[in-house]
Backbone as a chain_set.jsonl record, in Angstrom:
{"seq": "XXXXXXXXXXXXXXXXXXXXXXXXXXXXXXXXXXXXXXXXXXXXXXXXXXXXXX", "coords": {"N": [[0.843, -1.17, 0.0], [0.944, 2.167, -0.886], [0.888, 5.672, -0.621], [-1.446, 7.525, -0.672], [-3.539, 5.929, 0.201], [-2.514, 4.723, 1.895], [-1.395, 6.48, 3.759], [-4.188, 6.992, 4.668], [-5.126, 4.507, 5.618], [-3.401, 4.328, 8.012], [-4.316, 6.497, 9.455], [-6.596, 5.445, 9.451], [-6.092, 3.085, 11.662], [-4.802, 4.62, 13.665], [-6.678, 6.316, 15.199], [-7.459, 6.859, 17.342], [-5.729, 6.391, 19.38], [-3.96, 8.133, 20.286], [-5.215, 9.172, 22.661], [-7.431, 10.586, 21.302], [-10.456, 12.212, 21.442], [-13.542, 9.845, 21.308], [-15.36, 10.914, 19.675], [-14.452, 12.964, 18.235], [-12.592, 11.039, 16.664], [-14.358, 9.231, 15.874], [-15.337, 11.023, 13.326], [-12.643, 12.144, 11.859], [-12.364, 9.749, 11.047], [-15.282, 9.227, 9.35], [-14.313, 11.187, 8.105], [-11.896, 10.399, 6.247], [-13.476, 8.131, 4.379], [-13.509, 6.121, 1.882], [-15.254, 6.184, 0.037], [-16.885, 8.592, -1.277], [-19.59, 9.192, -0.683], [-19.717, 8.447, 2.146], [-18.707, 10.049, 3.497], [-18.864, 13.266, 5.776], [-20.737, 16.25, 5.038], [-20.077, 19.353, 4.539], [-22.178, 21.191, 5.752], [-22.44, 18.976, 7.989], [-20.258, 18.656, 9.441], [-19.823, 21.314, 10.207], [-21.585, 21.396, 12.177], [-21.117, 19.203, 13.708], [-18.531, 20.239, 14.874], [-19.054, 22.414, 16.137], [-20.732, 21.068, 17.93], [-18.866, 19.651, 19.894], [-17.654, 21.688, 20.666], [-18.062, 22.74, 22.926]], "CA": [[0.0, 0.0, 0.0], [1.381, 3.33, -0.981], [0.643, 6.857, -0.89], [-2.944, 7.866, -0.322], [-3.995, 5.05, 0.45], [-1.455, 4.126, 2.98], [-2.018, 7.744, 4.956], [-5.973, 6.937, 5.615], [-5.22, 3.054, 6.726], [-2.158, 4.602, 8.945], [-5.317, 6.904, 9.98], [-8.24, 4.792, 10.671], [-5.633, 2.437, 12.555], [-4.345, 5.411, 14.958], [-7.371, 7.859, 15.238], [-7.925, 6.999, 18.892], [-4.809, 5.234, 19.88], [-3.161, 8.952, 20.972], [-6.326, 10.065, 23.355], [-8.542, 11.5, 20.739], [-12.084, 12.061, 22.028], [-14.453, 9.08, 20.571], [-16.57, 11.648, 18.657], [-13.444, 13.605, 17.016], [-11.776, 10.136, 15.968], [-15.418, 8.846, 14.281], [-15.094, 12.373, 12.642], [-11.629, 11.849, 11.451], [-12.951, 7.884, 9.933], [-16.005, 9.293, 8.453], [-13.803, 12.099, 6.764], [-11.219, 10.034, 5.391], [-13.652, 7.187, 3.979], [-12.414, 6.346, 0.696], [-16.45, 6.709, -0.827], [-17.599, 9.944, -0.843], [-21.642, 9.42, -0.027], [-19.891, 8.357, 3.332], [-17.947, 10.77, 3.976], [-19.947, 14.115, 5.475], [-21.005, 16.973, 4.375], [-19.654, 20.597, 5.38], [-23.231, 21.432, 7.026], [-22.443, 18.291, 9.263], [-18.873, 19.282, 9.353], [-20.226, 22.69, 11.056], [-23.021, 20.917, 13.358], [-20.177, 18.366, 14.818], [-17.568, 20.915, 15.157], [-20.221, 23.557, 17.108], [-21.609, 20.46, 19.424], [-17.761, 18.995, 20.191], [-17.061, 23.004, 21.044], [-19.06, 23.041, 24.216]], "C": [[0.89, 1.236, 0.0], [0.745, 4.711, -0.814], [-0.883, 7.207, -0.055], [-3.452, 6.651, 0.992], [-3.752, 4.278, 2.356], [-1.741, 4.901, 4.075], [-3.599, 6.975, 5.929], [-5.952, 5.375, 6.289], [-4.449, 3.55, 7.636], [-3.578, 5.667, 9.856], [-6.411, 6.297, 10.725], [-7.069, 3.627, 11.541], [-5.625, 3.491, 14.135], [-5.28, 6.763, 15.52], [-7.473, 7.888, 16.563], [-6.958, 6.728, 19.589], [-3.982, 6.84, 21.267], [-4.007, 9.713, 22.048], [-7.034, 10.909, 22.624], [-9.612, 11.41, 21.3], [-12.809, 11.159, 20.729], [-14.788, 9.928, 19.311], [-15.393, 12.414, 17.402], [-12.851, 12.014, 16.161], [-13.098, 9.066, 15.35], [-15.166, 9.984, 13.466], [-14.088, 11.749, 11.166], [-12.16, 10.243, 10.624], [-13.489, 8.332, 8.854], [-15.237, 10.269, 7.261], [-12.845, 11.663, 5.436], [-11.514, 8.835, 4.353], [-13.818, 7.295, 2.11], [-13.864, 6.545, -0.698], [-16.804, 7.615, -0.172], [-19.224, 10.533, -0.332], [-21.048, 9.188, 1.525], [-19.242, 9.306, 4.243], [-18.886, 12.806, 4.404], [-19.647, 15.445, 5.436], [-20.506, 18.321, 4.918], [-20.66, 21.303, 6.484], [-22.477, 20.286, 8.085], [-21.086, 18.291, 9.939], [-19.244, 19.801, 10.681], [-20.774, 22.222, 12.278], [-21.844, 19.981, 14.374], [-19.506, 19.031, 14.849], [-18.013, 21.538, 16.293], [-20.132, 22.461, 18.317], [-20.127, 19.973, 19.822], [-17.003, 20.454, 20.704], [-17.412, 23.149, 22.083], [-19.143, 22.808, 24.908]], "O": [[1.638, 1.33, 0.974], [-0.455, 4.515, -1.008], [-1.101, 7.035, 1.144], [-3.61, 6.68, 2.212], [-4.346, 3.753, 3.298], [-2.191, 4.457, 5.132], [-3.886, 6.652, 7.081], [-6.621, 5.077, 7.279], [-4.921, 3.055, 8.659], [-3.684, 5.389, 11.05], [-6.926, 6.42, 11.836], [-7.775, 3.283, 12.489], [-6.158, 3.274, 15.223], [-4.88, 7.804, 16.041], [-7.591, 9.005, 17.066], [-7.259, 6.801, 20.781], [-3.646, 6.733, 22.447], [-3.608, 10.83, 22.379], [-7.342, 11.991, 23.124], [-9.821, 10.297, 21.784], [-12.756, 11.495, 19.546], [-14.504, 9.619, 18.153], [-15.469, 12.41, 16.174], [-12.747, 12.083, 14.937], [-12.85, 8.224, 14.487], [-14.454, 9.561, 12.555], [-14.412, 11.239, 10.093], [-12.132, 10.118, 9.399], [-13.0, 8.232, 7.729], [-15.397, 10.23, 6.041], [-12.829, 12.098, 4.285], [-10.635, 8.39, 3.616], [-14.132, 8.234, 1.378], [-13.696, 6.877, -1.871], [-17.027, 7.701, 1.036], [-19.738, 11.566, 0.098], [-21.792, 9.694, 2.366], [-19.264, 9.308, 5.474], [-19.383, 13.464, 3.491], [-18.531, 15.877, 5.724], [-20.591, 18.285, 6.145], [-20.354, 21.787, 7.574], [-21.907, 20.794, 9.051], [-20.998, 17.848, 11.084], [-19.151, 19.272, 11.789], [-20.399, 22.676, 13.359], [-21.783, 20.112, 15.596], [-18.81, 18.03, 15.02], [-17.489, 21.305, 17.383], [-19.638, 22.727, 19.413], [-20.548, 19.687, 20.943], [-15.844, 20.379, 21.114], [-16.858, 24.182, 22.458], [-20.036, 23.275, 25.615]]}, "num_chains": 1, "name": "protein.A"}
């Protein structure tokens, strides 16, 4: 596995491993998933950024 590819598995392996909060390291999954219907949208972007601010 090279390049791209390699980053987002090296990602969804270590999203939580360094004390990320649960909710930021689904975040981080859903953003880097490699189909784009799963990956979300800048509204929900905004809406989980806001409620993870608080």
């Amino acid at each position: 596995m090279h390049g791209f590819d390699a980053r987002a598995k090296a990602s969804e392996e270590s999203a939580n491993e360094d004390g990320t909060d649960d909710d930021v390291a689904r975040l981080m999954e859903q953003c880097w998933s490699k189909s784009p219907i799963h990956r979300p949208d800048f509204r929900a972007l905004k809406d989980v950024m806001k409620r993870l601010n608080k």
